[in-house]
C-alpha positions in Angstrom: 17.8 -168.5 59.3 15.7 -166.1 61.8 16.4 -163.0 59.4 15.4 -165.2 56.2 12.1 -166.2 58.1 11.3 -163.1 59.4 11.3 -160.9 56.1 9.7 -164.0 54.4 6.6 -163.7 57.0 6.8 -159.6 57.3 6.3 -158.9 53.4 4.1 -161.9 52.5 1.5 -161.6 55.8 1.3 -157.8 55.2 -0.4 -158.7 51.9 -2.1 -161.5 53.5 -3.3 -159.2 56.5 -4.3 -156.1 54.1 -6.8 -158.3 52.3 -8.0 -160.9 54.9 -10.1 -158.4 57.6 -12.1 -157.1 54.8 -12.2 -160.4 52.3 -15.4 -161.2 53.5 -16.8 -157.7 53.0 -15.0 -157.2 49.2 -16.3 -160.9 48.0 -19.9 -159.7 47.1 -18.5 -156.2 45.2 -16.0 -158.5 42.6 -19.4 -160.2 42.0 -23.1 -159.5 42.9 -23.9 -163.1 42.6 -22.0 -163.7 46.2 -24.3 -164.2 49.1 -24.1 -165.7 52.4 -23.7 -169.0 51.2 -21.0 -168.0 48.3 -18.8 -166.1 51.3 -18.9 -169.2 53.1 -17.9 -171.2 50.4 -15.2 -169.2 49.3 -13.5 -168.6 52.2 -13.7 -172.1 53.3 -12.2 -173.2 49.6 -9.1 -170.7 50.0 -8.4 -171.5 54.0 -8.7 -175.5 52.6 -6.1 -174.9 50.1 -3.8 -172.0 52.4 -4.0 -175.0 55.2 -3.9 -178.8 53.0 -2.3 -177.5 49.5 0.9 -178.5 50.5 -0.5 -181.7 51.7 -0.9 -182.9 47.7 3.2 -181.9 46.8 4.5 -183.5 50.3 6.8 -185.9 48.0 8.2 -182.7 46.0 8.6 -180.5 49.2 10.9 -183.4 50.7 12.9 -183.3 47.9 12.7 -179.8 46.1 15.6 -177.0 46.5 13.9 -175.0 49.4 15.0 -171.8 47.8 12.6 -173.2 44.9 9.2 -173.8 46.9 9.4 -170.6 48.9 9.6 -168.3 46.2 7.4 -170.6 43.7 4.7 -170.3 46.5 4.9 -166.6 47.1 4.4 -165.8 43.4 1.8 -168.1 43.4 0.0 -166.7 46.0 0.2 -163.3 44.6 -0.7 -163.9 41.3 -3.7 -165.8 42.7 -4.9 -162.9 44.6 -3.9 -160.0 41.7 -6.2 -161.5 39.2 -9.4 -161.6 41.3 -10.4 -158.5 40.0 -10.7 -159.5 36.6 -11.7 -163.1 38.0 -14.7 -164.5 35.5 -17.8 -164.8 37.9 -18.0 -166.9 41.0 -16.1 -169.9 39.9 -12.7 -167.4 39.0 -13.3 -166.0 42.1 -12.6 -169.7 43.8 -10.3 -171.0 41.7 -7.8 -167.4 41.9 -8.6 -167.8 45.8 -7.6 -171.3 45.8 -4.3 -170.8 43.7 -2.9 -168.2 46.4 -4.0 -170.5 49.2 -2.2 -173.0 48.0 1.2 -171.4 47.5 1.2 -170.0 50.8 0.2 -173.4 51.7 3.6 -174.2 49.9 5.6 -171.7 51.4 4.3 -172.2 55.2 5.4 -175.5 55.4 8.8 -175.5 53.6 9.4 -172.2 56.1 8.4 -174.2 59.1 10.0 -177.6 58.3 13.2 -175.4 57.7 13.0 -174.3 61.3 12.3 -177.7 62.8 15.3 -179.4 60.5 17.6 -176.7 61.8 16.5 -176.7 65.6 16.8 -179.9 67.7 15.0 -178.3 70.9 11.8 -177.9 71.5 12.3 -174.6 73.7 14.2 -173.0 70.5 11.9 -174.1 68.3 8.9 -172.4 70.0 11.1 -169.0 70.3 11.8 -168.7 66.6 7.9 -169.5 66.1 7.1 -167.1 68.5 9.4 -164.6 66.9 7.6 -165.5 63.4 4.6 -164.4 65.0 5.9 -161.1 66.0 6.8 -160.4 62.5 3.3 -161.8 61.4 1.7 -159.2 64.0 3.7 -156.2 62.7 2.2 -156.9 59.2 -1.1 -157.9 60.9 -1.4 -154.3 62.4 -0.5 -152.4 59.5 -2.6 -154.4 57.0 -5.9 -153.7 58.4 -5.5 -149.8 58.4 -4.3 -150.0 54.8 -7.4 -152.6 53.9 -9.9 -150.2 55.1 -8.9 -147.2 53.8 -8.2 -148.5 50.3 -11.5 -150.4 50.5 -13.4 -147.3 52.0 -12.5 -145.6 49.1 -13.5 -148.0 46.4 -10.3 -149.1 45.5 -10.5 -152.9 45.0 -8.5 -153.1 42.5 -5.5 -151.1 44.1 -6.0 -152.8 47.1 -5.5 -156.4 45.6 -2.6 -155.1 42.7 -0.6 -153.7 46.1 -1.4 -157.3 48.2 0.1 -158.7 44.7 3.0 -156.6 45.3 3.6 -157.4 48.7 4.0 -161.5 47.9 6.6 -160.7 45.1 8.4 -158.9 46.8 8.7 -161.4 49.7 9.4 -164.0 47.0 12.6 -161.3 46.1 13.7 -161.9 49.9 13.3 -165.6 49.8 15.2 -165.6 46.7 18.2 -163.3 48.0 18.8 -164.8 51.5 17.9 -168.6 51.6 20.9 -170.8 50.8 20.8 -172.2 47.4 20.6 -175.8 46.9 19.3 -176.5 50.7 16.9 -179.5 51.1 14.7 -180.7 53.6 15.2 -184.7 53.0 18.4 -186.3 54.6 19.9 -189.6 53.1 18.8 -192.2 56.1 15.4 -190.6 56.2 12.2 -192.5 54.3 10.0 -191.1 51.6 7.2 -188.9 54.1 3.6 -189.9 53.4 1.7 -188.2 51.5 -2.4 -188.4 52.0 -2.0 -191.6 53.9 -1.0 -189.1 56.6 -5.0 -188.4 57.0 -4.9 -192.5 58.2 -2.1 -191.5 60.6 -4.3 -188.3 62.0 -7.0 -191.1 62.9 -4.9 -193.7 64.0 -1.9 -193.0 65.8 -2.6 -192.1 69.0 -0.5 -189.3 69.9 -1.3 -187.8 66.7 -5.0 -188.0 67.2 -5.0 -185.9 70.7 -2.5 -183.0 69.3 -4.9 -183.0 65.7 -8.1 -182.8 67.8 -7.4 -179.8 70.0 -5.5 -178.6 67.4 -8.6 -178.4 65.1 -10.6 -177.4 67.5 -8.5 -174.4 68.3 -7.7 -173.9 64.8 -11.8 -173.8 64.0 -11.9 -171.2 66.9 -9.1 -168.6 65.6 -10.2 -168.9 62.3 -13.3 -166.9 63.2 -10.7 -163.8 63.6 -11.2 -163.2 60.0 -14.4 -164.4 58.8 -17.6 -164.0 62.3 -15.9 -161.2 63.9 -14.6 -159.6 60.5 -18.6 -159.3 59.4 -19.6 -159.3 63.4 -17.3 -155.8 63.9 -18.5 -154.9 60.3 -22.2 -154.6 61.6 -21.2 -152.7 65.1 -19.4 -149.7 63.5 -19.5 -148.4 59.8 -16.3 -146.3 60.4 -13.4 -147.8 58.9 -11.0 -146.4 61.9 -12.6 -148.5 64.4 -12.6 -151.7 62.0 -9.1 -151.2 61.2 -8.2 -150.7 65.1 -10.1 -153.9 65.9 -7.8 -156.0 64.1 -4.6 -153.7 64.4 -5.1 -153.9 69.0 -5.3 -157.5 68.3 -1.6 -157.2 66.2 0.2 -155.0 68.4 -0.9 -157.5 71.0 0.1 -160.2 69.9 3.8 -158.1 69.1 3.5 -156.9 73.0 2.8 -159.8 74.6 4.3 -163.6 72.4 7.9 -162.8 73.5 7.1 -162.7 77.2 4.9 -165.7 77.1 7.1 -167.5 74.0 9.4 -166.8 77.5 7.5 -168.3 80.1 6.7 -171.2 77.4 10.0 -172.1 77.1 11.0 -172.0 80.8 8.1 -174.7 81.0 8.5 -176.9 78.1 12.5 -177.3 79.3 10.9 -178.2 83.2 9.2 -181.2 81.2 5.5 -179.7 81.0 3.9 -180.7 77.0 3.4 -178.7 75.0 -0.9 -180.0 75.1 -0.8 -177.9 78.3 -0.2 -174.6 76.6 -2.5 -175.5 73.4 -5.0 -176.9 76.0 -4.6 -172.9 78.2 -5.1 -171.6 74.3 -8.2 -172.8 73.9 -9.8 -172.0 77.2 -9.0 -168.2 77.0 -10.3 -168.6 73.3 -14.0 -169.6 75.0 -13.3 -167.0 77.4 -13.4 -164.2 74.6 -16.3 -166.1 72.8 -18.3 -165.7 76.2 -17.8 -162.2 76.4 -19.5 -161.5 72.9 -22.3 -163.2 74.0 -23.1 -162.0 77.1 -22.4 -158.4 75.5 -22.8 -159.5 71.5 -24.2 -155.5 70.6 -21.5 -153.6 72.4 -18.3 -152.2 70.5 -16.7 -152.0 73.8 -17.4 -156.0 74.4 -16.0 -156.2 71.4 -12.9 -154.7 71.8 -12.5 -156.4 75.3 -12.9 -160.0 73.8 -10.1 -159.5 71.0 -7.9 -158.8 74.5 -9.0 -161.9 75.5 -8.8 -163.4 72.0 -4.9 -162.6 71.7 -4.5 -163.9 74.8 -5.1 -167.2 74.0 -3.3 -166.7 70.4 0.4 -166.2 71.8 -0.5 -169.8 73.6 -2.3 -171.6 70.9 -0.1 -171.0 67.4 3.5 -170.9 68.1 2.6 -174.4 70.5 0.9 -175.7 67.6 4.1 -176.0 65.4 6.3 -177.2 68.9 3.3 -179.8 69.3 3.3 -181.5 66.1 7.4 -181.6 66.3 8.1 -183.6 69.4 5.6 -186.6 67.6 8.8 -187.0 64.9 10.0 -190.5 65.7 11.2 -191.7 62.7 9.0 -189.4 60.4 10.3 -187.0 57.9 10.1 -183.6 58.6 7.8 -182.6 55.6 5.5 -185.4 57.6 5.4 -184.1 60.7 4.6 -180.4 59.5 2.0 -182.2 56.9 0.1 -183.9 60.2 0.0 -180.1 61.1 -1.3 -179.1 58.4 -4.3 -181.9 57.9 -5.5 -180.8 61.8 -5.5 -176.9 61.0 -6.9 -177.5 57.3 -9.8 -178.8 59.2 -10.3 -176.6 62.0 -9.7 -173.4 59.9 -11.6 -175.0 56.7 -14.8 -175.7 59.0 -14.3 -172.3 60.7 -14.2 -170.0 58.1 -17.4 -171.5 56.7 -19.0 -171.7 59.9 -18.2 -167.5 60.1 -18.8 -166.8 56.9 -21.9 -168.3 56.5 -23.9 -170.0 59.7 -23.0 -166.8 61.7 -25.0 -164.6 59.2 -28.1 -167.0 59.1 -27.8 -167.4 63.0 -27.5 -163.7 63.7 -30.6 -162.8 61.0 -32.6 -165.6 63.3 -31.7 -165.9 66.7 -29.1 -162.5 67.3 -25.2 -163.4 67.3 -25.3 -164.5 70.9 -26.3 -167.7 70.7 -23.6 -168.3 68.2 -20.9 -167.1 70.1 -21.8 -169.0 73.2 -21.5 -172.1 71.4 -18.7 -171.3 70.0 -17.3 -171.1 73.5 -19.0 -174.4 74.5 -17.1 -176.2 71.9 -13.8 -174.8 72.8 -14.3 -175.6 77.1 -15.6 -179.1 76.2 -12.9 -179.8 74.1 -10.0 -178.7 76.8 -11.6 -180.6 79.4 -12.1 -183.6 77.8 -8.8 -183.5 75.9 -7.2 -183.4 79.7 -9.2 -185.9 80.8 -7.7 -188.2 78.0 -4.5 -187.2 78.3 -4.5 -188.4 81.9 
């Protein structure tokens, strides 16, 4: 199962990570009609549908081969993003962008609620997510060097034809190594809910304190690729340093998630929640937003907050996934992961608008300071209240 994930996530995120630092940037060149607004909106339509898609096919998912979904959604998602170059105006632009999102959307969860169906503990859980995320980070440091060169060069169109590539031939892998005929449903287990999980997000309350912080902290890391894609964009015209701002943060993540997936593990079998470590995420995220605000004009502050930034990364998204597991019950699997999904569909949703477009009219009016320290107001508040409610 770990090799099977692992190749999955290494092909398909080095596609994903060779066009998502420089999306924001290549929007306006597939069409001049694309301004500050139109980035927004696009990038908050294709991280809606990468994070809720799979949301609308819950029912299907529970039942469908898993073989099936994995490699239907990682075709999807590369077809979606090969045709944007010869996308018809805006509109093609969304609807190609919100085709891929949603069969990654398809793929991430049937990958994820294969992991939680196969592993009963929580500590083994979060060490095969945090092993995911290594494999993520060794595509996520190779994919912005390839992004800016190609795009410093003026080839868009290579650039999305090879992230095309890149998704088919992770669909080859799914196809080879997952077991055919593998479901997610067992014969005792009910039918999962499908959008009347958004009621269970509100009204359950265990759910409601995980989904919170979760959005929150999802709203936070979602400005990785949208604010401080454009924010790094205006400190340095040298596509070297843009690529090493998002490749440190990589080889970061790859350097650090096993020792603290480690530590994590040691702590979650003492008893400690998994809240604790998502709660520890979302401070050092603040922490990083703080130091662009204090120094929002410096390359080198810059480069010290995405330290600070993957910090709080190797805490925040492998506990995500550990989080939402322990509320199972009697929920289906394809449930649980889909009450994942509606907290990180909002977070990331409302943050890649918020840095794709309210960071640009903030910086033009006020300097990007002001936006960054309230982006690291939100994130305190929300750990020390959530703590306070928890207790």
């Amino acid at each position: 199962m770990g090799a099977t994930l692992v190749l999955d996530y290494l092909f398909s995120h080095l596609g994903y990570f060779t066009l998502l630092p420089v999306l924001p940037v290549l929007l306006p060149r597939l069409d001049p009609g694309v301004n500050a607004w139109w980035t927004g909106a696009a990038l908050f339509a294709s991280t809606f549908a990468l994070r809720a898609g799979a949301l609308f096919v819950g029912g299907y998912l529970h039942r469908a081969p898993v073989r099936r979904t994995m490699v239907g959604g990682l075709l999807l998602a590369g077809a979606g993003f090969g045709a944007l170059p010869w996308a018809p105006g805006i509109p093609g632009i969304l609807c190609c962008l919100v085709a891929a999102g949603f069969g990654i959307s398809v793929n991430g969860l049937t990958a994820r609620a294969y992991v939680v169906r196969a592993l009963p503990s929580a500590g083994d859980r979060t060490t095969v997510f945090s092993a995911i995320q290594v494999a993520v980070n060794v595509s996520a440091a190779l994919g912005p060097v390839i992004a800016n060169f190609l795009l410093g060069r003026g080839h868009n169109g290579l650039l999305l034809s090879l992230v095309a590539a890149l998704y088919a031939v992770a669909a080859s892998a799914a196809l080879v190594t997952v077991p055919a005929g593998l479901r997610l449903s067992t014969q005792e287990e009910r039918r999962p809910l499908r959008l009347g999980v958004l009621k269970v997000v509100f009204t359950a309350p265990d759910v409601r304190r995980v989904a919170w912080v979760t959005a929150v902290g999802s709203l936070l890391y979602a400005q990785l690729f949208s604010a401080l894609a454009l924010h790094i964009a205006r400190l340095t015209e040298d596509g070297a340093l843009r690529s090493a701002f998002f490749s440190l943060n990589a080889v970061l993540v790859v350097a650090l998630q096993i020792p603290v997936a480690v530590i994590m593990k040691r702590g979650l079998e003492r008893g400690r929640p998994p809240q604790r470590y998502l709660l520890l995420g979302l401070l050092a995220f603040s922490a990083s937003y703080a130091v662009l605000g204090l120094a929002a004009h410096s390359l080198v502050a810059a480069f010290a907050a995405i330290v600070v930034f993957t910090l709080a990364e190797t805490l925040f998204t492998p506990t995500v996934n550990t989080a939402f597991a322990e509320l199972g019950g009697d929920r289906p699997v394809v449930e649980v992961l889909s009450l994942r999904q509606v907290a990180t569909a909002a977070g990331e949703s409302a943050g890649s608008f918020v840095g794709g477009a309210l960071f640009l009219l903030v910086s033009s009016h006020g300097g990007p300071g002001a936006f960054w320290f309230l982006l690291a107001a939100v994130g305190a508040l929300t750990a020390v209240f959530a703590r306070k409610g928890g207790r």
